[in-house]
DRENDO-1510 file (C-alpha; in Angstrom, 1 decimal, always signed):
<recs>
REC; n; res; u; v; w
REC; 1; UNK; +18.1; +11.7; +2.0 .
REC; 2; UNK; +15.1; +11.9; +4.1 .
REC; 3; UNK; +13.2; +15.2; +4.4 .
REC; 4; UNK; +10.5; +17.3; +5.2 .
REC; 5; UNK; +11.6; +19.8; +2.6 .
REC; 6; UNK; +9.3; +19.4; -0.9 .
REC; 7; UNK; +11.6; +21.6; -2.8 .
REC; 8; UNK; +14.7; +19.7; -2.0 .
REC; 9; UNK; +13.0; +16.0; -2.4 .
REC; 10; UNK; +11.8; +17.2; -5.8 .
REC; 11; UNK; +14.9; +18.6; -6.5 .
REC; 12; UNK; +17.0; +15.5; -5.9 .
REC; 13; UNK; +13.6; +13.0; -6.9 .
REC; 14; UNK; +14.1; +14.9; -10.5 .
REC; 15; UNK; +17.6; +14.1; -10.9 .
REC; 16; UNK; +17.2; +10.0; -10.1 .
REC; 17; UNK; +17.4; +7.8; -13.0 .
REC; 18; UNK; +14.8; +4.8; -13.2 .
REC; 19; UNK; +17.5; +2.2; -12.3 .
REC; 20; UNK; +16.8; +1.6; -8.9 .
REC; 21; UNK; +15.2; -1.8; -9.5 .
REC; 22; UNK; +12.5; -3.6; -11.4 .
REC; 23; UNK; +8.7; -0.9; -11.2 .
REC; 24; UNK; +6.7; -3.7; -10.7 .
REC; 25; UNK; +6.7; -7.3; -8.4 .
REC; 26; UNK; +8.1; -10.4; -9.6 .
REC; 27; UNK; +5.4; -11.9; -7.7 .
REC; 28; UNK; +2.7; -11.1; -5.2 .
REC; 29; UNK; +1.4; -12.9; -2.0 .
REC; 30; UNK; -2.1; -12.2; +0.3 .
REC; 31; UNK; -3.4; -13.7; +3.3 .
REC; 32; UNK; -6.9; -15.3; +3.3 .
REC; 33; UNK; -9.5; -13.3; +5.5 .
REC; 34; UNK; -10.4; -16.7; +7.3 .
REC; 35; UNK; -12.4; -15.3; +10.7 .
REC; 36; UNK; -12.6; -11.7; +8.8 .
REC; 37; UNK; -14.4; -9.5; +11.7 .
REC; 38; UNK; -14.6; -6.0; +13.1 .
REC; 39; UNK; -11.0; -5.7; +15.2 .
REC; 40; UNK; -12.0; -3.5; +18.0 .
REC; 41; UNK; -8.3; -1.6; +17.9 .
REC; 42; UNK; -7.7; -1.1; +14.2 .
REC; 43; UNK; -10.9; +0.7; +14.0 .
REC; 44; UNK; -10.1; +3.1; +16.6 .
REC; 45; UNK; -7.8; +5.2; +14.1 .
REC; 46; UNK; -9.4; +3.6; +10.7 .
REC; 47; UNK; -12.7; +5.7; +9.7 .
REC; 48; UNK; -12.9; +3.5; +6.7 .
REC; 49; UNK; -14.0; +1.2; +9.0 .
REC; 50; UNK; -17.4; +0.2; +8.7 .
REC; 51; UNK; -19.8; -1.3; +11.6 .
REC; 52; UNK; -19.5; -4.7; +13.3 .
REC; 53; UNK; -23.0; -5.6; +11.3 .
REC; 54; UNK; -21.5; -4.9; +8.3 .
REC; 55; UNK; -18.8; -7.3; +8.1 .
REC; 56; UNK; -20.0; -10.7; +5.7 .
REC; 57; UNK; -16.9; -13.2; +6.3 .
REC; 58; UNK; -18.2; -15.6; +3.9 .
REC; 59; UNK; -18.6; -12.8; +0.9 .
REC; 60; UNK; -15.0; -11.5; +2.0 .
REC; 61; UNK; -13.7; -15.0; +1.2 .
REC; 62; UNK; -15.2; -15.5; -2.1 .
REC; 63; UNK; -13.8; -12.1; -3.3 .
REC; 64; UNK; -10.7; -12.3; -2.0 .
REC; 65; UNK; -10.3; -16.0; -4.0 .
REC; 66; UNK; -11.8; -14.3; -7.2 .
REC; 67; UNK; -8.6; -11.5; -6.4 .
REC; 68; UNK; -6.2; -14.4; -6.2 .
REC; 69; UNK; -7.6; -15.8; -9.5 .
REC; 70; UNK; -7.7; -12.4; -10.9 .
REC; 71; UNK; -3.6; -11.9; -10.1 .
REC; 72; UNK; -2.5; -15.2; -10.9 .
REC; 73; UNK; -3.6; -14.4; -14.6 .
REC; 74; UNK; -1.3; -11.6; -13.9 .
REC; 75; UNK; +1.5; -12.5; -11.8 .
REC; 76; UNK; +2.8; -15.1; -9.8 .
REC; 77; UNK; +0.7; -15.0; -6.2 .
REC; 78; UNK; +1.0; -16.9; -3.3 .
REC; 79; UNK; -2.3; -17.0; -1.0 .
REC; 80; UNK; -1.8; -17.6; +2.7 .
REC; 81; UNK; -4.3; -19.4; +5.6 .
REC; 82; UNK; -5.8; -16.8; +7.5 .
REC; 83; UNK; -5.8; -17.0; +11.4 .
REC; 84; UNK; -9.4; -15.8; +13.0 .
REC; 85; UNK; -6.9; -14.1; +16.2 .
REC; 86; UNK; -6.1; -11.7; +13.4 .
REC; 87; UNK; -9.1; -10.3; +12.0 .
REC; 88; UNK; -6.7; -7.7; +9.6 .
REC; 89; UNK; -4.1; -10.2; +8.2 .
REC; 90; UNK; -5.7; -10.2; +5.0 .
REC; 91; UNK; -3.6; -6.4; +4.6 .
REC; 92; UNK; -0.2; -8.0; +4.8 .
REC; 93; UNK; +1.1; -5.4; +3.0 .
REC; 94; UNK; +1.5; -3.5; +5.9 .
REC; 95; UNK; +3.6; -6.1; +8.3 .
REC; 96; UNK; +5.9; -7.7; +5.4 .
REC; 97; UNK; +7.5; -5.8; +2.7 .
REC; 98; UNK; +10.4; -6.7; +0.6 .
REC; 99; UNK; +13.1; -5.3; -1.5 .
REC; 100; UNK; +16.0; -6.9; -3.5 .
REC; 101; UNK; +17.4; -10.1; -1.7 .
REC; 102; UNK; +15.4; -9.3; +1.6 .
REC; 103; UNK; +12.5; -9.0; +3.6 .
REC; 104; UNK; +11.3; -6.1; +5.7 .
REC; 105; UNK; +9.1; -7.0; +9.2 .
REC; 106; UNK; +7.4; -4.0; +10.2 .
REC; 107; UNK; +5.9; -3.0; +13.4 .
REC; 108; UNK; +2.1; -2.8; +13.8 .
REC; 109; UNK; +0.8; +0.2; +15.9 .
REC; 110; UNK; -2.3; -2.5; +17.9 .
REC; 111; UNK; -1.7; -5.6; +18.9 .
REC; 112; UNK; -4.2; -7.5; +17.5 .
REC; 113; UNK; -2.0; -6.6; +14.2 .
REC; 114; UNK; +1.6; -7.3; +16.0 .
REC; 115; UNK; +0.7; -10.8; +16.3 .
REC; 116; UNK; +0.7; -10.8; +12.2 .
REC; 117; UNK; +4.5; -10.4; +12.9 .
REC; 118; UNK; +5.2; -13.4; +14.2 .
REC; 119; UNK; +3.5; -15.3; +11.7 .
REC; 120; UNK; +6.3; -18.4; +11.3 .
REC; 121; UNK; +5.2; -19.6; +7.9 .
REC; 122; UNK; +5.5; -16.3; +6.0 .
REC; 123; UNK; +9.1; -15.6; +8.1 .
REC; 124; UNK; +10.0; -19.5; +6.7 .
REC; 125; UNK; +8.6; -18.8; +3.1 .
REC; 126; UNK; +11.2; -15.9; +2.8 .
REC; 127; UNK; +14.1; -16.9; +4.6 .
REC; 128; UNK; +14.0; -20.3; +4.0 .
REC; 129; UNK; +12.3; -20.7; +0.4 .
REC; 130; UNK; +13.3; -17.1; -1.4 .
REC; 131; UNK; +16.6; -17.3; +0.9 .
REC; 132; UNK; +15.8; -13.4; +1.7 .
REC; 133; UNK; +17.8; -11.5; +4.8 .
REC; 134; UNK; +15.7; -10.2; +7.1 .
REC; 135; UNK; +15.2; -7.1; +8.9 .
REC; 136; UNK; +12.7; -7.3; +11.3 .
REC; 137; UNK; +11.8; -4.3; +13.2 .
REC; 138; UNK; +9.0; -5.4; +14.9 .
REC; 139; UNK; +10.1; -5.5; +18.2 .
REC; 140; UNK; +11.5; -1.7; +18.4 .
REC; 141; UNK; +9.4; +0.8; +19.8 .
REC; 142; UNK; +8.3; +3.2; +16.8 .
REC; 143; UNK; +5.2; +2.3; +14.7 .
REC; 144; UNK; +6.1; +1.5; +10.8 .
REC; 145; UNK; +3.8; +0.1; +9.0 .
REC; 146; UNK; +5.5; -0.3; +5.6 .
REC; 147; UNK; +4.2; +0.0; +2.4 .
REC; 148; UNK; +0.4; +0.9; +4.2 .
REC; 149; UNK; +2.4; +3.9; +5.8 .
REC; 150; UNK; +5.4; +4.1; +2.8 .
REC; 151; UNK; +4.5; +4.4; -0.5 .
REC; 152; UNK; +7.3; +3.8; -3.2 .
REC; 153; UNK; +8.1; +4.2; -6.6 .
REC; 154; UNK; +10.8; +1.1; -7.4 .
REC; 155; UNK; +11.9; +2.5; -10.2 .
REC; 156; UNK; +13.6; +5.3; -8.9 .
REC; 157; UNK; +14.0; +4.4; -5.1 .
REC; 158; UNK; +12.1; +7.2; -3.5 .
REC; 159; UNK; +9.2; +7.4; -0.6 .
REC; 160; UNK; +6.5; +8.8; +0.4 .
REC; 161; UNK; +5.7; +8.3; +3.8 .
REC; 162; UNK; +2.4; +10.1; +5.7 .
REC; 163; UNK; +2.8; +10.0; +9.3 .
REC; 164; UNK; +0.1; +9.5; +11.7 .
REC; 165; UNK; -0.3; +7.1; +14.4 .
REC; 166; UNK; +1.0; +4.4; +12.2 .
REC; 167; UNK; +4.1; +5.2; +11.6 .
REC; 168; UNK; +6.2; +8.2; +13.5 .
REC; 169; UNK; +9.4; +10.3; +11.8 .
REC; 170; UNK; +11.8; +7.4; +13.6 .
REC; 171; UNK; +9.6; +4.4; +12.0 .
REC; 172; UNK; +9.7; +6.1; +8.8 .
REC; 173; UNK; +13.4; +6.6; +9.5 .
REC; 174; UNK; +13.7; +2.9; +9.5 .
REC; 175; UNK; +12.4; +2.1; +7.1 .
REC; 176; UNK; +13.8; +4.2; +4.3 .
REC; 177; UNK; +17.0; +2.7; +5.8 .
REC; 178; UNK; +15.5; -1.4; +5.6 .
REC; 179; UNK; +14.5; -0.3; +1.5 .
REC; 180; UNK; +17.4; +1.0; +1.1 .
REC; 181; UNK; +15.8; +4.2; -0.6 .
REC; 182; UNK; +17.7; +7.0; -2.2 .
REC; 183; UNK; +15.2; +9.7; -0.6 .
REC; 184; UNK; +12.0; +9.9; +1.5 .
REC; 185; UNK; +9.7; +12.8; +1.5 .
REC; 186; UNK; +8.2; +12.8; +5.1 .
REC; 187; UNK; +5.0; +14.7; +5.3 .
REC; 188; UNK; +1.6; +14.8; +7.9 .
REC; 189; UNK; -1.4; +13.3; +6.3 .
REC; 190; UNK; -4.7; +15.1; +7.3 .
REC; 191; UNK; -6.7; +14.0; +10.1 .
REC; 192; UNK; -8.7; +10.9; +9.8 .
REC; 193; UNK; -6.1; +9.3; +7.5 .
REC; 194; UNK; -4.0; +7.0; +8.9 .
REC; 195; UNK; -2.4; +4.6; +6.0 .
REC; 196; UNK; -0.3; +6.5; +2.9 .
REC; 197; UNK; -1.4; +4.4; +0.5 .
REC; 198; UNK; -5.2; +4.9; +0.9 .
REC; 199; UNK; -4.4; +8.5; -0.4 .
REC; 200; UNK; -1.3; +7.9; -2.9 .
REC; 201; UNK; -0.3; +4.9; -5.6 .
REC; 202; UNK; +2.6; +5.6; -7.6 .
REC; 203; UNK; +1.8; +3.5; -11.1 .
REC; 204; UNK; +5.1; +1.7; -11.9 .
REC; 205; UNK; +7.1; +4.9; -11.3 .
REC; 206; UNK; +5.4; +6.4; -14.1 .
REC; 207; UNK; +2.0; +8.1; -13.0 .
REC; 208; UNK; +0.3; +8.7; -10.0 .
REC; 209; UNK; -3.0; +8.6; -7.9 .
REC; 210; UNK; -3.0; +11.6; -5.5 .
REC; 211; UNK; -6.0; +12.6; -3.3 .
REC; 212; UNK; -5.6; +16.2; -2.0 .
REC; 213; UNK; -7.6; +15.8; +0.6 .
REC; 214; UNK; -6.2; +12.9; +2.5 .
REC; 215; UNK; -2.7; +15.4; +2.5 .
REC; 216; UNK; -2.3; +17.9; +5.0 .
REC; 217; UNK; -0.1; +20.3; +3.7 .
REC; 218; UNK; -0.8; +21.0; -0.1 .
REC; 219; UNK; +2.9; +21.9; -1.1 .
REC; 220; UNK; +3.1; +17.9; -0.7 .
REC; 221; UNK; +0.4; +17.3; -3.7 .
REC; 222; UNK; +1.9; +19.8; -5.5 .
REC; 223; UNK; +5.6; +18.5; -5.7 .
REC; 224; UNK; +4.3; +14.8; -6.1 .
REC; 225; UNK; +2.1; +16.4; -9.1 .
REC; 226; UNK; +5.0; +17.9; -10.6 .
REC; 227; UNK; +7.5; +14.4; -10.4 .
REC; 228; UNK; +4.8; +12.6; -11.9 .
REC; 229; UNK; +3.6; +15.2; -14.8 .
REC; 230; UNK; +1.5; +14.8; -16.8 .
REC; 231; UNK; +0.1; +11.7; -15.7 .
REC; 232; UNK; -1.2; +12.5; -12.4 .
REC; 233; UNK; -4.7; +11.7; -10.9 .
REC; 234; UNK; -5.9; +14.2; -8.7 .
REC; 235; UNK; -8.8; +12.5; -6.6 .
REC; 236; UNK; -11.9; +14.0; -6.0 .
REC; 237; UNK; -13.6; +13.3; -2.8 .
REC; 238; UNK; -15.9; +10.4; -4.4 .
REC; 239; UNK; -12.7; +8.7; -6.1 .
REC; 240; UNK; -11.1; +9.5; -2.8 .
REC; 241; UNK; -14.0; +7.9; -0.4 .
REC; 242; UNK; -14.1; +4.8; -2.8 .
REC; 243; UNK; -10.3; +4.0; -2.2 .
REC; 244; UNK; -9.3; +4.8; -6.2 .
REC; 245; UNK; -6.2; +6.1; -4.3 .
REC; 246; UNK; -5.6; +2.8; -2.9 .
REC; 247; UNK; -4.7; +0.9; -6.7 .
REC; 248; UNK; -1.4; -0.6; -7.6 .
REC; 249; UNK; +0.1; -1.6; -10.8 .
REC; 250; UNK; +1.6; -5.3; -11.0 .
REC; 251; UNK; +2.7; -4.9; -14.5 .
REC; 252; UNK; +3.7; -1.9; -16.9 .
REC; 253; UNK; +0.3; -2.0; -18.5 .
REC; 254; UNK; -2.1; -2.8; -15.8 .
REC; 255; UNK; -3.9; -0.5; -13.3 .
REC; 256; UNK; -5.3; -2.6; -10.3 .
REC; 257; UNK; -8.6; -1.1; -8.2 .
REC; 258; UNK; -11.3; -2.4; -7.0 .
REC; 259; UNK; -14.8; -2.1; -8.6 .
REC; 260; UNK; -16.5; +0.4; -6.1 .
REC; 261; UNK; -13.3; +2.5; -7.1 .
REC; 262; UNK; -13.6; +1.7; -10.7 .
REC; 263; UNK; -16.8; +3.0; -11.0 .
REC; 264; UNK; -16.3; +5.7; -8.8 .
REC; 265; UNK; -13.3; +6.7; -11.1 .
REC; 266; UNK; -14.1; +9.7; -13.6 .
REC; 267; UNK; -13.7; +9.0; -17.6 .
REC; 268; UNK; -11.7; +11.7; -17.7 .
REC; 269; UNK; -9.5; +10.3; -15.2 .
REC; 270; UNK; -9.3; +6.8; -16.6 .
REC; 271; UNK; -8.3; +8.1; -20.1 .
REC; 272; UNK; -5.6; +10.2; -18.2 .
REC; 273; UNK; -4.1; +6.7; -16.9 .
REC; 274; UNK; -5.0; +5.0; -20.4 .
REC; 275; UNK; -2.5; +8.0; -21.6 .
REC; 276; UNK; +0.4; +6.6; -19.4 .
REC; 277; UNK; -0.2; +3.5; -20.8 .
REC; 278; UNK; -2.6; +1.4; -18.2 .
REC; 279; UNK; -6.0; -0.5; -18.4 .
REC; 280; UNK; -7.7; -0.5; -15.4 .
REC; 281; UNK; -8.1; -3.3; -14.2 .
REC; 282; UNK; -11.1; -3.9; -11.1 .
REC; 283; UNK; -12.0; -7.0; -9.3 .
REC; 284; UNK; -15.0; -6.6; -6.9 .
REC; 285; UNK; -14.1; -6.3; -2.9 .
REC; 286; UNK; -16.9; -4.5; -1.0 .
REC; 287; UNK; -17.1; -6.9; +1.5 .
REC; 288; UNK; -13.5; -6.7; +1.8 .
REC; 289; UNK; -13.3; -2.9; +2.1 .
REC; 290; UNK; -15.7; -3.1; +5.2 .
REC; 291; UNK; -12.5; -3.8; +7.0 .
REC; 292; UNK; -11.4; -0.5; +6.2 .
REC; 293; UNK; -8.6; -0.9; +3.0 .
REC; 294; UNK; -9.6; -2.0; -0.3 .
REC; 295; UNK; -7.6; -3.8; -3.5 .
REC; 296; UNK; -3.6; -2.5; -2.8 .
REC; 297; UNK; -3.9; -3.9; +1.1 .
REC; 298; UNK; -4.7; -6.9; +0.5 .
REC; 299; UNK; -1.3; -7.2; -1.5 .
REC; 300; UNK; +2.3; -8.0; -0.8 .
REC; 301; UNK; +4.6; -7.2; -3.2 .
REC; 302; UNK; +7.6; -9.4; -4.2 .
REC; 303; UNK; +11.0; -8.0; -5.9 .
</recs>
């Protein structure tokens, strides 16, 4: 089931039992921001953006090895070399995805980001030493930029997918078909948004982080509010601007942010989560989110 329809997604979302799969990764991989700089085309549809000035390559590399240390306490993670002719690899989340035996090669909107696809070594380290299938959809025409675009709750096998430049109603077409979802809710995200999961985490398919304003139509909120009762963050804009929408949980206890969103998050909002069951958890990436994603980007999920 894909739709547009909210009542008929949270009619069917309602009746799915969490047995889809595992809620959280087995094991997590990033990509090192070696030559981390302003990439001319990302930033034409990324207003988190921030100026050329602003980017500190070395301070972006020690953060992102204190978030490496930080999830190897945690989980698993596998930290790949960088590659300074792709200034946004360190968001791998949104090129390779994967579900249960296989791997999901999504196709980048710019260029400077469809050369992340053809990155060798990561195809090798799934195919060859996970011995995942692969679907690579790459090289077909419509943008789908994965779990950046798609935001999923594992547990139960259902998507959320914002469309904007980054992903079209085919891509996300394609790629509820490569997860092998049982539904999809397809809905606009409001202008200036461009990635899903800067506006939405779903918190081991038991709680969620929603900011209103990053949705266009509000019917959308409302429905994902009402799967997820009562543990349901709604954003306001300073938790939204400071990316606390953009936080993933990489264990049933743990919420993952980074610090400008932890602090930006409200007490009464953090007890809400510490009511579902989750500590937040915050690692500090503010060079990092110069490049215009924060904590979840930076991280690929492995089931």
């Amino acid at each position: 089931m894909i739709t547009r329809d909210t009542d008929a997604f949270l009619a069917f979302a309602r009746g799915c039992a969490t047995d889809f799969g595992p809620a959280t990764a087995r094991a997590a991989f990033l990509v090192a921001p070696d030559g981390f700089t302003l990439a001319e085309q990302s930033a034409q549809d990324n207003r988190y953006m921030a100026a050329a000035g602003a980017f500190d390559a070395e301070r972006a590399s020690q953060q992102h090895r204190e978030l490496h240390r930080a999830f190897s306490h945690a989980l698993p993670t596998v930290c790949f070399a960088g590659n300074p002719a792709t200034p946004d690899a360190l968001f791998p989340n949104n090129v390779f995805g994967t579900a249960a035996g296989r791997y999901v090669v999504g196709r980048m909107r710019h260029e400077i980001r469809q050369r992340e696809a053809e990155r060798d070594d990561i195809r090798a380290f799934f195919a060859g030493v996970l011995d995942y299938a692969e679907i690579d959809l790459s090289a077909q025409a419509h943008p789908c930029e994965l779990t950046g675009a798609l935001v999923i709750d594992r547990a139960r096998g259902l998507g959320f997918c914002g469309l904007s430049e980054r992903c079209d109603e085919e891509g996300a077409r394609l790629m509820h078909d490569a997860f092998g979802l049982r539904a999809t809710l397809l809905f606009e995200l409001a202008s200036g948004e461009y990635h899903t999961n800067v506006v939405l985490a779903v918190l081991a398919g038991r709680a969620a982080i929603v900011c209103p304003q990053g949705i266009a139509d509000p019917a959308v909120v409302e429905a994902i509010a009402a799967l997820y009762a009562p543990h349901v963050v709604r954003c306001a804009h300073a938790e939204h601007a400071a990316f606390v929408g953009n936080a993933i949980a990489l264990s049933p206890d743990r919420v993952w942010m980074s610090a400008q969103a932890g602090r930006a998050l409200t007490p009464e909002h953090r007890d809400l989560l510490r009511g579902a069951g989750f500590e937040v958890a915050t690692v500090e990436l503010n060079a990092i989110e110069a490049g215009g994603g924060s904590l979840r980007c930076c991280v690929g999920e492995i089931f």
